[in-house]
N, C-alpha and C positions, 0 to 999 in steps of 0.2 A: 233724056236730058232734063225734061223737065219735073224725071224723078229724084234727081240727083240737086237740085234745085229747093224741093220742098225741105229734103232732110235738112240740106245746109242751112234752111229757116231755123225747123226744129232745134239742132244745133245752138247757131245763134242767140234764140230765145232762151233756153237750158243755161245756157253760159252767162245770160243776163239774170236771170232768178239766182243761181248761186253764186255771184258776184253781188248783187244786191245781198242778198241773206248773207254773206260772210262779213259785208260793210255794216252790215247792223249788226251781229254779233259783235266785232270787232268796237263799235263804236260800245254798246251794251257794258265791254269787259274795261272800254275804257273809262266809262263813265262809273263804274264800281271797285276799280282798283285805284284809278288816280284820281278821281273828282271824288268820289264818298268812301274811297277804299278804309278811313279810318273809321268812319264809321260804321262800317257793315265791319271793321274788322270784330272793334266793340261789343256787337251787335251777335257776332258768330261767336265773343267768350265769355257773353254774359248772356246764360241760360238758365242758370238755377237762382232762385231766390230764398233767403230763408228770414224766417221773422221772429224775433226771440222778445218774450218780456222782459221786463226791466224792474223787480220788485221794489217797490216804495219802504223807504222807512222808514221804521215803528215811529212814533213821537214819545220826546224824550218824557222822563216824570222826575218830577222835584219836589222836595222836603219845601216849608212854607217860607223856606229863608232863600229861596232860587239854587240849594245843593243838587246837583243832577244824579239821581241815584239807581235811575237806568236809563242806558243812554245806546248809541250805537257808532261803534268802527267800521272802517275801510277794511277790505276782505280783497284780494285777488283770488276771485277763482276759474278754473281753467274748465271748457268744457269742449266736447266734441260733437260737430256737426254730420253726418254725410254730404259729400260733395263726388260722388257717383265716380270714386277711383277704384282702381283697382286691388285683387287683394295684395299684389304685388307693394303696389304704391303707400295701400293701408299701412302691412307691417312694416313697410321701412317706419312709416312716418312716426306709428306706436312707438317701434323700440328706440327711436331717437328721442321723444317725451319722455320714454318711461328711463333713460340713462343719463336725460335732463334731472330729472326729479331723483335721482341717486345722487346725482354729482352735488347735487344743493341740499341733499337729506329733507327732501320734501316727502310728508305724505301723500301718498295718493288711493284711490281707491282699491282695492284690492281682494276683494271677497271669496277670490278663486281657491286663495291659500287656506280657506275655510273648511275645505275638502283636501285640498293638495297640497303641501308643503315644496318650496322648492331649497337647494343646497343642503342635503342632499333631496332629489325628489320623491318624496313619501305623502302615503295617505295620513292625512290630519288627525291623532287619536284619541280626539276630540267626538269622534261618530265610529260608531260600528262598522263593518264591512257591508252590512244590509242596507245603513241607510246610504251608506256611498254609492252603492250597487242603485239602489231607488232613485238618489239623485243625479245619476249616468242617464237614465230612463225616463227622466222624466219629458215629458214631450216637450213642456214651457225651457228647457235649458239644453242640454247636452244632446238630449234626444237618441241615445246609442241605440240600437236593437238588443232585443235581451241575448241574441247570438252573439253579440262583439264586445259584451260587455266586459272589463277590465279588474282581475285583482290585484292588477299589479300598476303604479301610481306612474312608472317608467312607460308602460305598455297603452297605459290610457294618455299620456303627451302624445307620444308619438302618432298615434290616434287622430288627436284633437290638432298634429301637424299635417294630416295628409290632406288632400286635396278637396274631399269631401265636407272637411270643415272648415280650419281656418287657412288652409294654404300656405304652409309656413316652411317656405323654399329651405332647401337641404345647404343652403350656404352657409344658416345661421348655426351657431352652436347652440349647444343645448340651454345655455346659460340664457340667449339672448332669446332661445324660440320662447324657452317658460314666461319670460319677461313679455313676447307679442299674446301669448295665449293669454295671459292675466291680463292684459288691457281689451284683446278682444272679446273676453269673458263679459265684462262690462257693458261692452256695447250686445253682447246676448241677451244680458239680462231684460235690457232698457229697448229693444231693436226695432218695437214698436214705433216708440216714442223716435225710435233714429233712421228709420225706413220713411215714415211722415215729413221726413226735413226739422225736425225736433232737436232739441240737444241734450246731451245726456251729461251731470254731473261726472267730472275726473278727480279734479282735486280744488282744495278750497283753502283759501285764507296761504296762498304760496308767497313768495318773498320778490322782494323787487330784482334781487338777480339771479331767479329765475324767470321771472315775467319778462328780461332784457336779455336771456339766452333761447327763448322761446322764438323772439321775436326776430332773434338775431336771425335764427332757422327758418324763418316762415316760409321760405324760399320752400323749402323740402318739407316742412311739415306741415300734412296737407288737414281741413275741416278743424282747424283748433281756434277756439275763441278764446280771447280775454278777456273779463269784465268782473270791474269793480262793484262790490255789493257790499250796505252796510249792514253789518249786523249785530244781534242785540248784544249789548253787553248791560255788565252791574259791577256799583264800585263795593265800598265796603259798608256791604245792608246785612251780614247775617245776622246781624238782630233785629230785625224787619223782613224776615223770610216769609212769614208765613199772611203776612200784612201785603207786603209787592207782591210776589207769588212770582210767576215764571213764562218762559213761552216753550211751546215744544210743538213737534207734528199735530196737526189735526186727528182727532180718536176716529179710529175705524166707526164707530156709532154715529159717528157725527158728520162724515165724509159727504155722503150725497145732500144735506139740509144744507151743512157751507157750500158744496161746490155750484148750489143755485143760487145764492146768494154771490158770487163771484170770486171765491176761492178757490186753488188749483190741490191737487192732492199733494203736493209737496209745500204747500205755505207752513210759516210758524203761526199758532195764534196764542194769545195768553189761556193758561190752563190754571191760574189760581190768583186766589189773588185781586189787586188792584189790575194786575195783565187783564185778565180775565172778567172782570168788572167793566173795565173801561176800554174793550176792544173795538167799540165802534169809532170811540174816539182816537184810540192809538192808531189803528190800523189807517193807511195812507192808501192812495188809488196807482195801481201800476201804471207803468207806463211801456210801450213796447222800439223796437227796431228793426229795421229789417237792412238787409244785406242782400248783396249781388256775390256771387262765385265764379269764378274762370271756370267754364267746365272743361278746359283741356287741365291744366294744373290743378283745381280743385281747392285755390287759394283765395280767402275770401277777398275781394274789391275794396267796394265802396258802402257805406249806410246810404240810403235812397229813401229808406221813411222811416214814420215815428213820430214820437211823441213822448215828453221830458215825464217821468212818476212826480206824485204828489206826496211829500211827507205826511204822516199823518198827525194828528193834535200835541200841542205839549199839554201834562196834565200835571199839575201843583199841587201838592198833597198840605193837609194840614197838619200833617207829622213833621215835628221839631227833633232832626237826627239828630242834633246835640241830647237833645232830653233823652229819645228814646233811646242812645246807647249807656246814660246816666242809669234809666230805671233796667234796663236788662243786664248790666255790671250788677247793680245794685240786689238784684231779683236773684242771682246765679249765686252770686257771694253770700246773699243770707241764707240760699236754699244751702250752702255746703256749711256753715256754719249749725244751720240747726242741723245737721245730719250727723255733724261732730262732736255732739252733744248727746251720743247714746247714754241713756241708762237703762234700757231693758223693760222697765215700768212702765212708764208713758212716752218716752223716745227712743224706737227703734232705729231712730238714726233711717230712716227710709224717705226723706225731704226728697226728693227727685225733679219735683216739676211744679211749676207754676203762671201767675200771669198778673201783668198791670195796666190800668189802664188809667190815664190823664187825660180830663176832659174840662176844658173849657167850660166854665159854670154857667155862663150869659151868653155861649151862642151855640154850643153843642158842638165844636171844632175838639178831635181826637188830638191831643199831643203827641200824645204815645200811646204806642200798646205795644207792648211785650207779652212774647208766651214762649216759658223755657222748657224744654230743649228747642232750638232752630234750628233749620238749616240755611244751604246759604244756595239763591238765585243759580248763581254760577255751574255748578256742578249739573245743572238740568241743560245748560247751554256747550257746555267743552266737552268733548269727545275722551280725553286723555286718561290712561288709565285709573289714579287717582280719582276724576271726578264721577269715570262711571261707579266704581267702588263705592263713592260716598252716596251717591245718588240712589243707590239702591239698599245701604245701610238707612238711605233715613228714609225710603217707601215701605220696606218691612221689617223696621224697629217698632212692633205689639207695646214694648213697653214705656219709651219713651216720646216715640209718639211726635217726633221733629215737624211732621208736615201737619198736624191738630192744632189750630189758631186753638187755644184753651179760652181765651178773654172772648170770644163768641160762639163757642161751640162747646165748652165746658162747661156742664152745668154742675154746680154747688150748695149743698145744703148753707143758707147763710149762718147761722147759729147765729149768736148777739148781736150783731150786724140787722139782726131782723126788728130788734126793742124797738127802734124811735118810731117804729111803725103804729105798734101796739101803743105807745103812746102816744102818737097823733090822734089814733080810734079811740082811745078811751078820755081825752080830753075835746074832740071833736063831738062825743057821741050825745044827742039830745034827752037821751035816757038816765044817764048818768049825770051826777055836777061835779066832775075832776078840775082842780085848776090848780096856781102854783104852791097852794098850800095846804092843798090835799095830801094827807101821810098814809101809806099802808106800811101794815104790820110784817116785818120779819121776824119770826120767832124760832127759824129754821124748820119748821117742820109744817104742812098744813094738809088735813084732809077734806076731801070733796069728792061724794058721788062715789063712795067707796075707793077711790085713787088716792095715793099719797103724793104729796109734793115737796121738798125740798130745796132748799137753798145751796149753793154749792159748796160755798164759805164753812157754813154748820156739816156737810158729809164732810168735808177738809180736816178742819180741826177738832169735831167733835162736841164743840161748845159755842164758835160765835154766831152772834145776830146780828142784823141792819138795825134791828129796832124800829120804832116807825119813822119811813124815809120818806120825802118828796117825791115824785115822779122823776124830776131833775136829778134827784140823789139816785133814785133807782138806774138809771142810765150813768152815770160815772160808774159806781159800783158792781154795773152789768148783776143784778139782782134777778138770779132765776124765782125766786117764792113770788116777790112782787110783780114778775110780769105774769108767773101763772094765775096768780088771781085776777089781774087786771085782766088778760084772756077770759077768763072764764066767767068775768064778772058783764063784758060786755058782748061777749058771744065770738061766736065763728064768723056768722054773718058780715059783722061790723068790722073784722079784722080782714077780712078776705076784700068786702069793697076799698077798703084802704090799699089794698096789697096790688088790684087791680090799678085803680087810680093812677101808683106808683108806676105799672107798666109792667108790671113780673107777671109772668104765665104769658108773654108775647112779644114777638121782635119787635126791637128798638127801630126799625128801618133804615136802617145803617148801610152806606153804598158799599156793602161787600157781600160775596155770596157766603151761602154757608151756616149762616147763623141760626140758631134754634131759637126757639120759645119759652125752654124750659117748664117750669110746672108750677102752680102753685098748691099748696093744702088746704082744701077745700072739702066741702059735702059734694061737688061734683064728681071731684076727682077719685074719690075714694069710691062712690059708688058705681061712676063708670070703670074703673079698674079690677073692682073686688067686688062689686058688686052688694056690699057692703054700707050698713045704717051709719049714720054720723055719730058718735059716743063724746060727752063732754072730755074724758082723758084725750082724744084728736085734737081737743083745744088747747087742753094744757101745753100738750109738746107744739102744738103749731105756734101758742104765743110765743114761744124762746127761739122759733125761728127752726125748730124742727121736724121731724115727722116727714112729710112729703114735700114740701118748701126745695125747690131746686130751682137757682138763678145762675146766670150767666156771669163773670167780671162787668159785662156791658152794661148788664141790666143795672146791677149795681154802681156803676158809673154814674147813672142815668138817676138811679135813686138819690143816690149823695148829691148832686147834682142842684135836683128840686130839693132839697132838703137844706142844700146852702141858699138857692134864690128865693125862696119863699114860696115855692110850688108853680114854676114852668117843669112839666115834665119837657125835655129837649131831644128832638130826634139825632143821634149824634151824622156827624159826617166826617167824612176823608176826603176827599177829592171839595179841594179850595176854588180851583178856577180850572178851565179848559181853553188853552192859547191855540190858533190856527197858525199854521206856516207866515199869512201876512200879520202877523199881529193881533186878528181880531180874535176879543173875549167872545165865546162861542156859549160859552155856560160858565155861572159862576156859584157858589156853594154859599147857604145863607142861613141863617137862622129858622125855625121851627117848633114850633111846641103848644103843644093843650096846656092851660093854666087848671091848679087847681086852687080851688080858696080854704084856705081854713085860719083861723081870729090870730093875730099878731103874738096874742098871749100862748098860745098853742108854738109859735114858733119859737119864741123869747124862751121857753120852756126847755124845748127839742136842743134849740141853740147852748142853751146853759150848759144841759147836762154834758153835750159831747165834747163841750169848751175843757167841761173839768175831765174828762177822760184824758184829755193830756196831762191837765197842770197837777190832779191828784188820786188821780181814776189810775183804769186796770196799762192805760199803754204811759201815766206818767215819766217811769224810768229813764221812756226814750226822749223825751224833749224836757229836758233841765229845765231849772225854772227860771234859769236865765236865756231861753230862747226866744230868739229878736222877734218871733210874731207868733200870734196865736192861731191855734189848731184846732180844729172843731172835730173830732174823733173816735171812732164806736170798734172796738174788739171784736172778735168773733172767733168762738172756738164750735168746729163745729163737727159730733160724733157719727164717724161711718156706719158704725154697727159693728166695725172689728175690731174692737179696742183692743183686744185678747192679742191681739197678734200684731196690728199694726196701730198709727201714731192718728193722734185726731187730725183732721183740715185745719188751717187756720186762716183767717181774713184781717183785714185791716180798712177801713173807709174813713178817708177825712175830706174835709177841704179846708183853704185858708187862704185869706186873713180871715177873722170871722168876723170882724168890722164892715168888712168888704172885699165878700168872696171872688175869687178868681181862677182858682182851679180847683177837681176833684180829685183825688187819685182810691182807686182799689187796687188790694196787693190781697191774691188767694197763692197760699203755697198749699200743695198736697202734704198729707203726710207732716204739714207744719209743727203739731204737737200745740201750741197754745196762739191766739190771737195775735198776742202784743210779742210774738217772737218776731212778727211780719212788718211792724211797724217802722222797724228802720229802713227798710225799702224807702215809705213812702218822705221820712223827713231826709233822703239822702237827693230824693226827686227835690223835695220844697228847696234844699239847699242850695242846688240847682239851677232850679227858676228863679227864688229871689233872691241869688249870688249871697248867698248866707258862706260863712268862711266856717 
């Protein structure tokens, strides 16, 4: 009995531990289904997180009047996340996007059909059968074994249906499996990037009723984000192409030095240009978001962090679009004008290309610059076929040369353009006593040092002379005899420190990439090249502005410049001011410049002569003698070496009022044929500026 006593204990106590333990379970399951059941429900469908940036954007730029001349739009574009569903769940979710984006004629990505064609489905004959064969095989994509590999474009879907790849259930037709392969193709490509919790670009810049049929689906279509991105656009700059420049991918060269610096390999950054100049200030600081996912459904939630992007700077240009689409009409119309002027002789009719540049006398602000042929911004940023076409007619156009800013990257023999030089040297020089009543002799013909000289007048006609002329007079009449003895009277030396002084043989420091130095004709130059003694005929042709003399439009900008203010050489610039998002001025653009001195009467002199180049000199014709202001002026013809076959350069350098100077302009056309053909550029510019009718 008193065994039968113990058990019923044992018993007893059993029956009280699993009566306790089912009371706490119980209570456990009530305390997690009805006291916090929403929040652990929460809690069990929010398990993945995913965190995307937010690219900032560019900051706008503007001509010196506040015209916005690149600027940026609102873009919908669609991308795909992982949210750890199935391949079942994937393809529905694909083919319902990718019959979204049919129904609304949206692009989307698509690279698959690069190799494959679908309706009917054929290999692309666009690649051989080896390279298809190679990119089946290749392990980063398809990854086929070289046994299973496909020559049939039918044989390789079906393939890329079975279970082993994209799992593309036998319900779908063939119409709709092609359609799951191309969007799964995509996330092959990127799957790194989409394995990570990353998102992979689908389509961009889509429409708002697709973004409101997407949304309508979200229900069923699972890891798709939307997100507004601005991006860059340009109004109407192609004649400021090569001035703004563009933005495009970051260059493989340059990939790992940006991505330390805090750039992703997919950013755009400027690649020419003022883009490309002023990147630190355009470019804005990202911002990022993150999101929560249901991980039964695979439907994103909620944002739960982050932080808002920073636009980046606005930048002010000191280019006047009005002006600068004045001088590039003006630049286009006279290059087709002298081209239609063949004669065989001295005009082959081959004018093609050229550049201007307007410069601000008293502070070094760029008006304009033009350089013909252009291109235009746009075509480096649209996709479409049109703009790729253009885009790559003006990367390897050899001949005309669209994407060559000429006005700083062009270098030019100046020919006559180069006198007021020589006449600064030779009235400046302490060896000499030139002043304004000094005459030298044209008699058309002069020898020296066994070399012969001539005047151009006397090969012309065969008979005229200057006679003996002023310095002033030599400069209207652009008198080659008189500047060759002027050269040769006060040396290479004296003409070459004048030449430096002016700034030619080195960059202007100009806020733009690209620019050259160009050359001057010197005893340097010739014996670091040739290796070669200096000989007095290198003087002759250096005084007339030729021989080795190669400047820039800029340089010469820069020269006419000092030559109206009385000797600031002027460093020019573009970029006026830099705006931050709250308003604050961040950097502003200012004046610069080394003085040079040389006696009032040397200016009054300089001044004269190129006054009468308009009013009775070589570019006369183009400003009547009833033009409301005066022009201060100098010609330039200037010989390639191939006269036999083709037309000479020609230049133009004025400024005006000459009372009280306020702009400069140079006008080089290629292929010009004579100086003063170029001339109407620049009074089509003045016109312009001083509202002349």
């Amino acid at each position: 009995m008193k065994k039968l006593g113990f058990l019923s204990n044992r018993y007893l106590l059993l029956g009280f531990v699993i009566l306790l333990a089912s009371s706490l379970m119980i209570i456990r399951l009530y305390d997690m289904q009805i006291i916090k059941g929403d929040e652990y429900f929460k809690q069990s469908t929010k398990k993945i997180t995913h965190k995307f940036a937010i690219k900032a954007p560019r900051g706008l730029i503007l001509d010196r009047n506040g015209l916005p001349i690149a600027y940026n739009r609102e873009s919908n574009n669609i991308y795909l996340t992982k949210v750890y569903s199935s391949d079942e769940q994937l393809n529905e979710s694909l083919l319902q996007l990718s019959l979204i984006f049919e129904e609304n004629g949206e692009k989307h990505l698509h690279s698959f059909d690069k190799y494959v064609l679908g309706d009917p489905v054929i290999f692309n004959s666009n690649h051989t059968i080896e390279e298809i064969i190679e990119w089946q095989m290749n392990e980063e994509l398809l990854n086929i074994s070289e046994g299973k590999v496909k020559n049939s474009a039918k044989e390789l879907v079906l393939l890329l249906r079975s279970e082993k790849h994209f799992n593309v259930d036998k319900k779908y037709s063939d119409e709709d499996a092609y359609r799951i392969i191309c969007m799964r193709y995509e996330i092959l490509k990127n799957r790194w990037n989409y394995i990570m919790g990353g998102r992979i670009p689908i389509a961009s810049d889509v429409s708002v009723q697709t973004i409101a049929l997407i949304s309508e689906h979200r229900h069923s279509i699972q890891g798709v984000i939307i997100q507004k991105k601005m991006v860059r656009e340009y109004g109407d700059v192609m004649d400021l192409g090569q001035v703004l420049g563009y933005v495009g991918v970051i260059p493989i060269d340059r990939l790992n030095e940006l991505v330390q610096m805090g750039y992703s390999s997919n950013d755009f950054i400027g690649r020419s240009g003022i883009e490309e100049y002023a990147e630190d200030y355009l470019r804005g600081t990202d911002g990022y978001f993150e999101y929560e996912a249901d991980q039964r459904t695979g439907r994103l939630l909620e944002q739960i962090g982050g932080y808002d992007e920073i636009p980046g700077n606005d930048v002010t240009l000191t280019i006047d679009m009005g002006l600068q689409k004045i001088a590039m009409e003006a630049l286009k119309d006279t290059i087709a004008e002298i081209a239609g002027k063949y004669d065989g002789e001295i005009n082959y009719g081959d004018a093609s290309a050229g550049a201007v540049v307007v410069m601000d006398v008293k502070t070094g602000e760029v008006l304009a610059m033009a350089s013909y042929p252009s291109y235009d911004p746009k075509w480096f940023i649209h996709d479409d076929e049109e703009s790729q076409e253009k885009r790559l007619d003006a990367i390897f156009d050899d001949y005309g040369k669209p994407m060559f800013n000429r006005a700083l990257q062009g270098a030019y023999t100046p020919g006559s353009t180069f006198k007021p030089i020589v006449a600064i040297a030779a009235l400046e020089s302490e060896e000499h006593d030139y002043d304004a009543e000094s005459e030298i002799l044209c008699d058309g013909h002069y020898e020296y040092d066994g070399w012969d000289y001539y005047c151009h007048e006397y090969v012309s006609t065969g008979w005229f002379t200057h006679g003996e002329i002023t310095i002033s007079k030599a400069i209207e009449t652009s008198c080659n005899l008189v500047f060759h003895k002027l050269g040769l009277t006060i040396g290479i030396d004296e003409i070459d420190k004048w030449a430096e002084k002016f700034g030619f043989g080195q960059t202007t420091g100009i806020d733009l990439y690209g620019e050259i130095s160009g050359k001057r004709s010197n005893r340097e130059y010739k014996y670091t090249m040739f290796n070669e003694k200096w000989w007095s005929a290198d003087t002759g042709q250096t005084s007339i502005g030729q021989l080795y003399n190669s400047f820039t439009p800029l340089q010469l900008a820069v020269y006419t410049s000092a030559l109206a203010n009385g000797g600031e050489k002027l460093t020019p610039y573009i970029i006026k001011e830099v705006i931050s998002p709250s308003g604050e001025t961040i950097y502003k653009g200012g004046k610069s410049f080394e003085k040079m001195t040389w006696s009032d009467e040397t200016y009054a002199i300089v001044q004269e002569g190129m006054n009468n180049v308009t009013l009775d000199g070589t570019a006369s014709r183009v400003f009547e003698d009833d033009y409301p202001i005066s022009v201060a002026g100098k010609t330039g013809t200037a010989e390639t070496g191939h006269e036999a076959e083709e037309s000479s350069n020609a230049l133009f350098i004025c400024y005006a009022p000459v009372e009280n100077p306020q702009i400069a302009i140079v006008t080089v056309i290629e292929n010009g044929v004579w100086g003063s053909y170029t001339a109407p550029v620049a009074k089509k510019i003045l016109n312009a500026y001083f509202g002349i009718d």
